[in-house]
SEFILUM-16776 format. One line per field, with one value per atom (N, C-alpha, C, O, CB): x, y, z; atom name. Coordinates in steps of 0.2 Angstrom, whole numbers, padded with zeros to 4 digits. Glycine has a CB too. Example, Ala and Ser with C-alpha at 12.3 -4.5 7.8 and 13.67 -1.06 7.14 Angstrom:
// SEFILUM-16776
px	(0066  0062  0066  0071  0057  0064  0068  0064  0067  0070)
py	(-0028  -0022  -0016  -0017  -0022  -0011  -0005  0000  0006  -0003)
pz	(0039  0039  0039  0042  0045  0035  0036  0039  0040  0029)
drense	(N  CA  C  O  CB  N  CA  C  O  CB)
END
This chain:
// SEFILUM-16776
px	(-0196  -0198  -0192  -0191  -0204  -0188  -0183  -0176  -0171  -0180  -0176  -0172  -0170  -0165  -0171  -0177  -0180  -0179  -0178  -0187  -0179  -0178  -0171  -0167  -0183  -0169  -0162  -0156  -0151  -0158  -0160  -0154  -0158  -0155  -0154  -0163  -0164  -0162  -0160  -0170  -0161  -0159  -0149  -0146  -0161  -0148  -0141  -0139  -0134  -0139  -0144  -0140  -0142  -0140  -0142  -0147  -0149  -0144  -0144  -0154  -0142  -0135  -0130  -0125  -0130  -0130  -0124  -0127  -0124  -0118  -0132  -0136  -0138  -0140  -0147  -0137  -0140  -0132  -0133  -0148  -0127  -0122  -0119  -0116  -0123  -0119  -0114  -0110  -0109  -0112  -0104  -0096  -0094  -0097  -0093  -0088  -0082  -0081  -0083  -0073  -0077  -0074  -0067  -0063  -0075  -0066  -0060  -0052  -0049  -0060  -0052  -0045  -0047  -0044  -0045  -0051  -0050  -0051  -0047  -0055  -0053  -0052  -0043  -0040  -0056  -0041  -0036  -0031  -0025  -0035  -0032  -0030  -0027  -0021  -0035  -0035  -0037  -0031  -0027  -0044  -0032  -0029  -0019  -0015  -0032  -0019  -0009  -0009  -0005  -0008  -0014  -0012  -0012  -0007  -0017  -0018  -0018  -0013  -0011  -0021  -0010  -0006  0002  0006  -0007  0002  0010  0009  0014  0015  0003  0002  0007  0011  -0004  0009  0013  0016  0014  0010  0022  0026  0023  0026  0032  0016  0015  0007  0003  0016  0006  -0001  -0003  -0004  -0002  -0002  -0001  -0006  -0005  0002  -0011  -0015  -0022  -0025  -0016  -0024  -0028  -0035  -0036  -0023  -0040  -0046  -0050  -0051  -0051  -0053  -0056  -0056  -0055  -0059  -0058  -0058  -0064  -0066  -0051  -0068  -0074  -0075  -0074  -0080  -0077  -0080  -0085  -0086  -0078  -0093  -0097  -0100  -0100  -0097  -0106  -0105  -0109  -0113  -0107  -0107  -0114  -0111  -0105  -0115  -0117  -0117  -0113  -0114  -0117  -0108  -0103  -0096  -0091  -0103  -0096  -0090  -0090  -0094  -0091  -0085  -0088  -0086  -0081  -0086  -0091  -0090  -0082  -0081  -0098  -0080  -0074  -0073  -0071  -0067  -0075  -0074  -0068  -0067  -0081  -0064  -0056  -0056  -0059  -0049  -0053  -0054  -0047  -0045  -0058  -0041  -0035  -0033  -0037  -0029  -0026  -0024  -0018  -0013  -0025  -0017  -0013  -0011  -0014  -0016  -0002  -0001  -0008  -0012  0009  -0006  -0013  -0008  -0011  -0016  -0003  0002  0003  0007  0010  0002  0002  -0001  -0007  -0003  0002  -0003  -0010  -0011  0001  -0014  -0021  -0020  -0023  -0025  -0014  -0016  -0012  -0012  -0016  -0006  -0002  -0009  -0009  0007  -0012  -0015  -0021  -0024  -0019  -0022  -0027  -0024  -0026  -0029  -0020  -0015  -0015  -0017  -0007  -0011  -0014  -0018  -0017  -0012  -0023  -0031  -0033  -0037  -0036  -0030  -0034  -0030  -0033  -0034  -0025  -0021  -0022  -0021  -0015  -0025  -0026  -0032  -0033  -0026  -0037  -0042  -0044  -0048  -0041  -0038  -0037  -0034  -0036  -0035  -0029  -0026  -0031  -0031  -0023  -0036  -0041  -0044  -0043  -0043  -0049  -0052  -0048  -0050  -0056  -0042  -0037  -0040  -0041  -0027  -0039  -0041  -0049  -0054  -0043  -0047  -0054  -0062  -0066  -0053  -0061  -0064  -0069  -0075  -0061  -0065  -0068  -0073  -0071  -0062  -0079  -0083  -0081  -0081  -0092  -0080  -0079  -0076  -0079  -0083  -0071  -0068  -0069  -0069  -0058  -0070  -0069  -0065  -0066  -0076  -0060  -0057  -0058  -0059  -0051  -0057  -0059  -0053  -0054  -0062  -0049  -0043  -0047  -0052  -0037  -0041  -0042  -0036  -0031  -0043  -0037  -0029  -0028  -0024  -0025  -0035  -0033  -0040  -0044  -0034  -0040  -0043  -0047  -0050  -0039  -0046  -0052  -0057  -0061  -0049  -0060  -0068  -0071  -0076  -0072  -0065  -0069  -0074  -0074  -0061  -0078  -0082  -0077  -0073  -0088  -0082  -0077  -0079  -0076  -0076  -0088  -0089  -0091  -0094  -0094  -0090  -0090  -0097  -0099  -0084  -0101  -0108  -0107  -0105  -0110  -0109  -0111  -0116  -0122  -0112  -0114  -0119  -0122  -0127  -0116)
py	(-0099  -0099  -0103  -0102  -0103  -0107  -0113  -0107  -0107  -0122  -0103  -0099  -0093  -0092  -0099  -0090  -0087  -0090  -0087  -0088  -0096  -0098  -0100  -0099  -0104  -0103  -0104  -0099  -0100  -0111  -0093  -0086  -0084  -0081  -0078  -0086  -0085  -0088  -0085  -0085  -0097  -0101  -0098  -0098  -0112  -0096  -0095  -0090  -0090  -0094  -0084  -0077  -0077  -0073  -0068  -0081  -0082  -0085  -0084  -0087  -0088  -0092  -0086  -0085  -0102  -0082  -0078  -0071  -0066  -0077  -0073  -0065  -0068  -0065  -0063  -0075  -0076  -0077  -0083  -0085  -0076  -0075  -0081  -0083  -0072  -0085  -0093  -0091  -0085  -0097  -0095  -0094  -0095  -0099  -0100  -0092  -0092  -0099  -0102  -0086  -0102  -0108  -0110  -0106  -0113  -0115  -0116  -0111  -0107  -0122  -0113  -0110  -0103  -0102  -0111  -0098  -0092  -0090  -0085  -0087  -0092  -0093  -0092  -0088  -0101  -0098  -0100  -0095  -0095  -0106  -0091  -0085  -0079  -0076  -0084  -0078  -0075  -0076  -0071  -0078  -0080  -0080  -0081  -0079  -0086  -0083  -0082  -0070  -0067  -0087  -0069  -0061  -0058  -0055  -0057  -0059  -0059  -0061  -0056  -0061  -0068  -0068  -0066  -0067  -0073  -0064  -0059  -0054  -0051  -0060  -0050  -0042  -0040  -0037  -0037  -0041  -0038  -0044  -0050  -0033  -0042  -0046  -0047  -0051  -0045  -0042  -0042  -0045  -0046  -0034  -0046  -0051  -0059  -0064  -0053  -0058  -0064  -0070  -0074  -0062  -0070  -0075  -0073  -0069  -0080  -0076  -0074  -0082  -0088  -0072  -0074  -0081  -0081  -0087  -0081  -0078  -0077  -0075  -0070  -0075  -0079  -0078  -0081  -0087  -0080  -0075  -0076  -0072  -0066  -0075  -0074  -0073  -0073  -0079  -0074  -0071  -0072  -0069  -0063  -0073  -0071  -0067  -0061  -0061  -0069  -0057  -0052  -0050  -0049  -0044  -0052  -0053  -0056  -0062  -0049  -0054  -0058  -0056  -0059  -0056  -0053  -0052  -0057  -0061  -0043  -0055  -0056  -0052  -0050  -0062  -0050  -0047  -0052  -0058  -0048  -0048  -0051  -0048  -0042  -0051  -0055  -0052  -0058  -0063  -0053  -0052  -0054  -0053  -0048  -0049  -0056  -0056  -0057  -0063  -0059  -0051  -0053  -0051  -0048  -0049  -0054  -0053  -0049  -0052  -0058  -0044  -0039  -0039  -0041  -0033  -0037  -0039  -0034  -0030  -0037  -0034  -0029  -0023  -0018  -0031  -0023  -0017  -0012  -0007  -0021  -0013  -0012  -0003  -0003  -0019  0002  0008  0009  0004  0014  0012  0013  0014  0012  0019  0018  0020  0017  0019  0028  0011  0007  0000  -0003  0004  0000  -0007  -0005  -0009  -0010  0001  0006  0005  0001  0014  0009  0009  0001  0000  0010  -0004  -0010  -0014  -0020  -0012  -0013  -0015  -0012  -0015  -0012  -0006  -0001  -0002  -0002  0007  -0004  -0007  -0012  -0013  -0009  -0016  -0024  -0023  -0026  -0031  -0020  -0018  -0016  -0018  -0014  -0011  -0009  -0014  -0015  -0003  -0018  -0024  -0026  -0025  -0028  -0031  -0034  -0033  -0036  -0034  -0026  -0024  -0021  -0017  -0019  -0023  -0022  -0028  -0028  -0022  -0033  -0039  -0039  -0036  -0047  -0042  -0042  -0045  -0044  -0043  -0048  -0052  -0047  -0046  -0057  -0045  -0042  -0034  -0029  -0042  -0035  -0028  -0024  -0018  -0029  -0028  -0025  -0027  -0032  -0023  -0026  -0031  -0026  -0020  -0034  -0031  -0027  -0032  -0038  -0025  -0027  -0030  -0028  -0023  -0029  -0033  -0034  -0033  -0038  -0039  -0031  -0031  -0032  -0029  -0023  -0037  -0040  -0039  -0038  -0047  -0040  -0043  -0050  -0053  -0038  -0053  -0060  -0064  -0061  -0060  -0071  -0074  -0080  -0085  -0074  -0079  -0087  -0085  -0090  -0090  -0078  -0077  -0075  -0074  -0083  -0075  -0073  -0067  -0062  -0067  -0068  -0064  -0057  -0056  -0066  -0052  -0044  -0041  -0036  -0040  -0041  -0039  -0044  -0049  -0035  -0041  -0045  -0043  -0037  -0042  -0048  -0049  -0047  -0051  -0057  -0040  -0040  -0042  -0040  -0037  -0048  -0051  -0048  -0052  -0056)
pz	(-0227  -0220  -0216  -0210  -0219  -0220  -0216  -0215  -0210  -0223  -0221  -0219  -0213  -0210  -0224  -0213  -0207  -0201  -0196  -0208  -0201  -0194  -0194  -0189  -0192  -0201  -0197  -0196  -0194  -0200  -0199  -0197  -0190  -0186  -0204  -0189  -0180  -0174  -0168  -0179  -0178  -0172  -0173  -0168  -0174  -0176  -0176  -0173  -0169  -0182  -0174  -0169  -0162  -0157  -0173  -0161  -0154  -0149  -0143  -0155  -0153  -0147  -0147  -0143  -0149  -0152  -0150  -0146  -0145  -0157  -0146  -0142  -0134  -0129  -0148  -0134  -0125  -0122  -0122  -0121  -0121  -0117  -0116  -0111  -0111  -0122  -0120  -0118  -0118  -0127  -0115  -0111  -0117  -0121  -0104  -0117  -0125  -0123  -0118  -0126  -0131  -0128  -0126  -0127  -0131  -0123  -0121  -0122  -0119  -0122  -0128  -0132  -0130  -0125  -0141  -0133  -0131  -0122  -0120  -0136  -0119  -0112  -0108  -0104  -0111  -0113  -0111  -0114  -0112  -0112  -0119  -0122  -0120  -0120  -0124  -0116  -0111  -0103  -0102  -0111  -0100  -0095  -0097  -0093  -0091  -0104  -0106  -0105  -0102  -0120  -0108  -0109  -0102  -0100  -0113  -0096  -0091  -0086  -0083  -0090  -0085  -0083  -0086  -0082  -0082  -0091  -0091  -0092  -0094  -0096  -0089  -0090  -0087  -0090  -0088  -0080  -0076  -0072  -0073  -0073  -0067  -0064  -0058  -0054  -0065  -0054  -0047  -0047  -0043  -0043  -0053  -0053  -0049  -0052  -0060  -0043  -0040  -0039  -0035  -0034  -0042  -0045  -0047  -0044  -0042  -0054  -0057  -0055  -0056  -0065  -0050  -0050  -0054  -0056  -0044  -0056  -0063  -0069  -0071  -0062  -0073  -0079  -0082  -0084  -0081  -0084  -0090  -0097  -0097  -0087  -0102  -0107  -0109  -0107  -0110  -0113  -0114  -0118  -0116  -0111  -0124  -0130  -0128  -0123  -0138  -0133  -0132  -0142  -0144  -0123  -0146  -0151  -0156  -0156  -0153  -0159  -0163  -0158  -0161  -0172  -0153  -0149  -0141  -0140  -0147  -0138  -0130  -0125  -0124  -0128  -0120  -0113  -0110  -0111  -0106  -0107  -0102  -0096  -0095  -0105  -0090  -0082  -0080  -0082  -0076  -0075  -0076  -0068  -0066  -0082  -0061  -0057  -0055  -0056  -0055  -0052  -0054  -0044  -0040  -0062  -0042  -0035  -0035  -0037  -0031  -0032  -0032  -0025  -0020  -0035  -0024  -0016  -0012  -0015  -0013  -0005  -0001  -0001  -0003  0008  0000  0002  -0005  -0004  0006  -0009  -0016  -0016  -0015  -0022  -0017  -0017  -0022  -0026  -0018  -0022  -0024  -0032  -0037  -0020  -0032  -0039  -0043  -0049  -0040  -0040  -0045  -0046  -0051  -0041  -0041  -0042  -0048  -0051  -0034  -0048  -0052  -0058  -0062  -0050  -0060  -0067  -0071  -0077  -0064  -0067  -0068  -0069  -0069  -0067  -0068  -0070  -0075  -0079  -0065  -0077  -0080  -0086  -0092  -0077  -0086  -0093  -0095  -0101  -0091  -0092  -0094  -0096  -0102  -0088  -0095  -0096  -0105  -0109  -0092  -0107  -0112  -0115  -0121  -0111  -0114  -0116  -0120  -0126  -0112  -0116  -0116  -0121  -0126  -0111  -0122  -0126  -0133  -0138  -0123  -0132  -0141  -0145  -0151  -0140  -0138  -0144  -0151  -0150  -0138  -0156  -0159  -0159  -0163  -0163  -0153  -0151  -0146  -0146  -0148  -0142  -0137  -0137  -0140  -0132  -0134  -0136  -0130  -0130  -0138  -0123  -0117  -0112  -0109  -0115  -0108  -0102  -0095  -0095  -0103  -0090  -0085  -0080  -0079  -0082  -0079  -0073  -0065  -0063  -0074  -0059  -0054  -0049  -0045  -0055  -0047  -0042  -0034  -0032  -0042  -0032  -0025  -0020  -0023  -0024  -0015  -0013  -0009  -0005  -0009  -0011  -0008  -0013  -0016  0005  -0012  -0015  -0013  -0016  -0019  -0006  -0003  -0001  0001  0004  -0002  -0002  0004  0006  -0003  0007  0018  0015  0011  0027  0020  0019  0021  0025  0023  0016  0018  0021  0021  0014  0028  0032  0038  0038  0029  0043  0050  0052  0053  0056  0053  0056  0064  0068  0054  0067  0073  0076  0077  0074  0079  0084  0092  0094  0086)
drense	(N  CA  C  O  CB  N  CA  C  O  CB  N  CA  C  O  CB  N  CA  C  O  CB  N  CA  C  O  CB  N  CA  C  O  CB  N  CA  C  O  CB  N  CA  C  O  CB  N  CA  C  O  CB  N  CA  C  O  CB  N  CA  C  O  CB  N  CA  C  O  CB  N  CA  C  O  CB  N  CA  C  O  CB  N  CA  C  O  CB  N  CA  C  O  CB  N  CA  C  O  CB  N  CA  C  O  CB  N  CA  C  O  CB  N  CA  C  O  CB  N  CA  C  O  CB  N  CA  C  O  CB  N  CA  C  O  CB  N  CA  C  O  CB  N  CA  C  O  CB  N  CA  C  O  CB  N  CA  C  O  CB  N  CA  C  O  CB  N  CA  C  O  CB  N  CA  C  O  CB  N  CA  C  O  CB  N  CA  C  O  CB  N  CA  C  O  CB  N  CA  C  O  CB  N  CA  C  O  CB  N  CA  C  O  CB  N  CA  C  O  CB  N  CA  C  O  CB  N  CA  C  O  CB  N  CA  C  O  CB  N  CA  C  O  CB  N  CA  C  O  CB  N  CA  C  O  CB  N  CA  C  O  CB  N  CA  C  O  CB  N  CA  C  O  CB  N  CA  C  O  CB  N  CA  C  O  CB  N  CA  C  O  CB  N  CA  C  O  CB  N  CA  C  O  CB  N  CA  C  O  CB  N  CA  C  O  CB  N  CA  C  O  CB  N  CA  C  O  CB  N  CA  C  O  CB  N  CA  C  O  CB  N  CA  C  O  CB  N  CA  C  O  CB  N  CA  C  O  CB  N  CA  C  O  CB  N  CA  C  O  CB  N  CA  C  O  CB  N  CA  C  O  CB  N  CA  C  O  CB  N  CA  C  O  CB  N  CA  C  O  CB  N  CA  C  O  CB  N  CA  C  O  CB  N  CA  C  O  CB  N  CA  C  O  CB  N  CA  C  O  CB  N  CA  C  O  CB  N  CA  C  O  CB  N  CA  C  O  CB  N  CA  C  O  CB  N  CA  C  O  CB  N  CA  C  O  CB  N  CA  C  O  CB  N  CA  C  O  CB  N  CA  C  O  CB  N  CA  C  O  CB  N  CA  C  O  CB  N  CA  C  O  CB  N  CA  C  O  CB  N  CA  C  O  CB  N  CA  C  O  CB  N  CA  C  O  CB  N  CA  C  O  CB  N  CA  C  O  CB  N  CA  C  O  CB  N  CA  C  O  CB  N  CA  C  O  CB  N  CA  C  O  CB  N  CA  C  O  CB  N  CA  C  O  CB  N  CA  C  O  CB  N  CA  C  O  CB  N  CA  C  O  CB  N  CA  C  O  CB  N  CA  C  O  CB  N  CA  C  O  CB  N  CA  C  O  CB  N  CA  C  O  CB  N  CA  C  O  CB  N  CA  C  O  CB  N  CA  C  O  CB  N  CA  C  O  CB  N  CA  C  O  CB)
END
């Protein structure tokens, strides 16, 4: 029975979405930040398990004037980057072109 439980208390934490730790985080944002030379800051950066792997959300800023389908390409690369690692079961990346959070719709009053 002791063993019963302690292979349950074990896969349990890696089955409710703990945050990776630090070191691969920081891993994480070294590959990100040298994917490319027009990545002009990176706000986000998460990991979090989903079984013995981890999900990765990546929130990166691209200039505004940048066309659609270079800013696409490069997402779409890192993306794949990301998911080469062996860690990772799935990344999603997020392109912006600015990073202070205004809101992105104007409330008509």
């Amino acid at each position: 029975m002791s063993t019963w439980a302690r292979t349950v208390i074990e896969n349990v934490w890696s089955l409710i979405g703990r945050s990776a730790p630090p070191d691969f985080l920081a891993k994480l944002t070294y590959l990100i930040w040298n994917h490319h030379e027009e990545i002009q800051h990176i706000d986000t950066v998460r990991a979090y398990t989903f079984g013995s792997h981890y999900f990765v959300e990546v929130d990166i800023v691209l200039p505004e004037d940048m066309l659609l389908n270079k800013a696409h390409n490069i997402g779409e690369k890192l993306q794949e980057k990301l998911e080469q690692l062996p860690e990772v079961e799935r990344a999603f990346v997020h392109i912006d072109f600015e990073f202070t959070h205004r809101p992105e719709h104007k409330t008509m009053v």
